[in-house]
C-alpha positions as CSV (number, residue, x, y, z in Angstrom):
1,X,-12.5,-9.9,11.6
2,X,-9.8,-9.8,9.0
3,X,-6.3,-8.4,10.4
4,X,-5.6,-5.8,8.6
5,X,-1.3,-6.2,8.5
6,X,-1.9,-9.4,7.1
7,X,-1.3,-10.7,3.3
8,X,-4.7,-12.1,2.7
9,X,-5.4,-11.8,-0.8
10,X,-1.8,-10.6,-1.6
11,X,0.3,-13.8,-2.3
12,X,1.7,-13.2,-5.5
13,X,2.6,-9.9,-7.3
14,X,-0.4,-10.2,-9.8
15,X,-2.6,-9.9,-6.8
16,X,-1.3,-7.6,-4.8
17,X,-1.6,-3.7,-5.2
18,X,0.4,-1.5,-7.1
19,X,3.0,1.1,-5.3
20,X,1.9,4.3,-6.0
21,X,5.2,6.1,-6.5
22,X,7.1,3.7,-8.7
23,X,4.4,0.7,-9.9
24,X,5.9,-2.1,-8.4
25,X,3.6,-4.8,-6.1
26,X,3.5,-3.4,-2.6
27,X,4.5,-7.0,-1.2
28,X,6.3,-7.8,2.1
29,X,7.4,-6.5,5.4
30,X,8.8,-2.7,3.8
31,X,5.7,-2.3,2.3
32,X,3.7,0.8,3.2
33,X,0.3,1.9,3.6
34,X,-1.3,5.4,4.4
35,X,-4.6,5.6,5.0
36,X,-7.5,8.5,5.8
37,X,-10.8,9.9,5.2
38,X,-11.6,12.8,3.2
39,X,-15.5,13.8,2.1
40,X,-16.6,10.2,4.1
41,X,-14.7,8.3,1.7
42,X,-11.6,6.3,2.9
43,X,-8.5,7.2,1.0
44,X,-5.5,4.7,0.8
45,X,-2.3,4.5,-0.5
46,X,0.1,1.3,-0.9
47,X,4.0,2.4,-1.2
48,X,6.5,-0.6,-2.0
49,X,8.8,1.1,0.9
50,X,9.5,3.9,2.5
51,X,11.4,5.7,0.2
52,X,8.8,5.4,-2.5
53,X,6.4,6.7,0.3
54,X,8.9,9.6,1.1
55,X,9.1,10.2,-2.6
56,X,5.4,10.6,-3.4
57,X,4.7,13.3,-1.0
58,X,7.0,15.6,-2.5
């Protein structure tokens, strides 16, 4: 199994995912995920930090 707080895949910027609010990679320890399901599909959302994560659900 794969731990899922871990930076697999994600070592560079060009790799890793994009922060929703602002566009940024969503690298290193402030980085921010929300995750849930809606209609049996998981949903996710990578944030760059909290702030951007604040800002987006305005």
């Amino acid at each position: 199994m794969v731990d899922p707080t871990s930076d697999l895949g994600e070592d560079d910027e060009a790799s890793a995912p994009r922060c929703e609010n602002c566009e940024e990679p969503a690298l290193g320890v402030g980085r921010r995920t929300l995750t849930w399901v809606e209609n049996g599909a998981v949903e996710r959302r990578n944030f760059c930090g909290e702030a951007c994560r604040k800002e987006w659900e305005r």
